[in-house]
C-alpha angles and dihedrals in degrees: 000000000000120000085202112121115207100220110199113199089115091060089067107028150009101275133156133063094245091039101112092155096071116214124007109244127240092246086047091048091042089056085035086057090044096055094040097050090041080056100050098254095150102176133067126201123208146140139219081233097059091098105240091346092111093044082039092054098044087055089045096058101045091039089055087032085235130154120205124159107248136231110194133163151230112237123204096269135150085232106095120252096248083054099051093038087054085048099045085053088056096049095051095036100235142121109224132351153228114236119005105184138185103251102191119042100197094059092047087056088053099044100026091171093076097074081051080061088053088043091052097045087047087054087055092052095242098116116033101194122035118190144120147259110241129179100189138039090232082059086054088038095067086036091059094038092053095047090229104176105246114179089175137017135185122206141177101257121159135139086287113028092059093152103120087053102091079052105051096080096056099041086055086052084062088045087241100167099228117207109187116202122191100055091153092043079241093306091300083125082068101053126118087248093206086060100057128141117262087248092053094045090092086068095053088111104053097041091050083053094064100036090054090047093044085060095031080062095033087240130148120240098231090051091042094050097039093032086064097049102045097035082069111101101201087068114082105184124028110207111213120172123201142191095205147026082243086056099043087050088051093053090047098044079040090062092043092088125053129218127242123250076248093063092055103043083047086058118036072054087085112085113202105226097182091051091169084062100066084061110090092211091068087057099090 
């Protein structure tokens, strides 16, 4: 069974810093779900805020005649959770779900009671796992010092932004199911590192470090990037996300082979001076 996580905000709208193709069709996600389900990938991510990427994968999987369990989220929104939650069920063409999340932090610590709806639905059996995205470990800090129940959370890991580590032991201690995202650090680790952008100059060294490293070895970027990540065994779900059936084999063929101790010791090695920078956010 296949760690791998098939993230969907492609599917709904243009998304990705190396993404010049805009949004995947539905011909294009119905052959991306055929391939993922055929190679064991068993779980789906996606948002009500991911523009059509809910009504797009509820086309997708009847149209493949595919079944995944599905993560969704909560956006911030002026509709109320239960609401949402009853749409998001329509898109996707499903009864009850896997993981509902709070996508945005800063809206759950201003309407707390949100998180009491999820809850609610959980107790009802409509939703399994209830969590929350997070971007930073201050987010997971307020979250641990308030005791807030949390069955799944997704977080930003990759070979740099290594932040939510130290926490990972203890979290699988409270058999909370982690799901990392940005595995790839939103394609920058293929990025002709002598072309950045001014803002992304101040990571030149760093990004020189692993691509040396990636040739020094003979391995490719993208094994090297999504091999560290999923060889962790403390994750339990790698989001990857895809713009194409080419790009999804690639991924699978990349995790196929493991990385040595060596490997990892060569790149947590690495220490990130300019942090705020391995936020995307922090790109414009």
């Amino acid at each position: 069974m296949s760690k791998l996580v098939l993230g969907t905000v492609q599917f709904g709208v243009n998304y990705g810093i190396n993404n010049t193709d805009g949004q995947v069709p539905l011909s294009e996600v119905v052959e991306i779900l055929k391939i993922a389900a055929k190679s064991g990938i068993k779980t789906l991510d996606t948002s009500s805020g991911y523009g059509e990427s809910e009504q797009v994968l509820g086309k997708a999987m009847q149209e493949s005649g595919t079944h995944f369990q599905l993560v969704s989220k909560y956006p911030t929104s002026t509709i109320g959770v239960k609401d949402t939650f009853e749409e998001s069920l329509k898109k996707l063409g499903i009864d009850r779900i896997y993981g509902y999340m709070v996508h945005h932090f800063d809206f759950y610590l201003k309407h707390p009671d949100i998180y009491d709806v999820m809850k609610d639905l959980k107790s009802k059996g409509m939703i399994k796992k209830i969590g929350f995205s997070l971007y930073t470990v201050e987010q997971l800090q307020t979250l641990l010092d308030n005791n807030v129940e949390i069955d799944i959370l997704q977080f930003p890991y990759n070979m740099l932004d290594r932040q939510f580590e130290p926490y990972m032991p203890s979290l699988k201690e409270k058999r909370v199911e982690i799901h990392t995202r940005s595995a790839f650090l939103q394609g920058l680790f293929f990025k002709d590192i002598d072309k950045l952008p001014e803002k992304l100059k101040p990571l030149y060294g760093e990004l020189k470090q692993l691509h040396d490293y990636a040739d020094k070895r003979g391995i490719p970027m993208e094994q090297l990037a999504l091999s560290f990540v999923y060889g962790n065994s403390l994750v339990d779900g790698v989001l990857i996300g895809v713009d194409n059936h080419n790009q999804l084999e690639a991924n699978i063929k990349a995790v196929s082979n493991p990385l040595t101790e060596a490997d990892y010791k060569a790149i947590r090695s690495i220490k990130v001076k300019e942090k705020r920078l391995l936020n995307p956010v922090n790109w414009n």
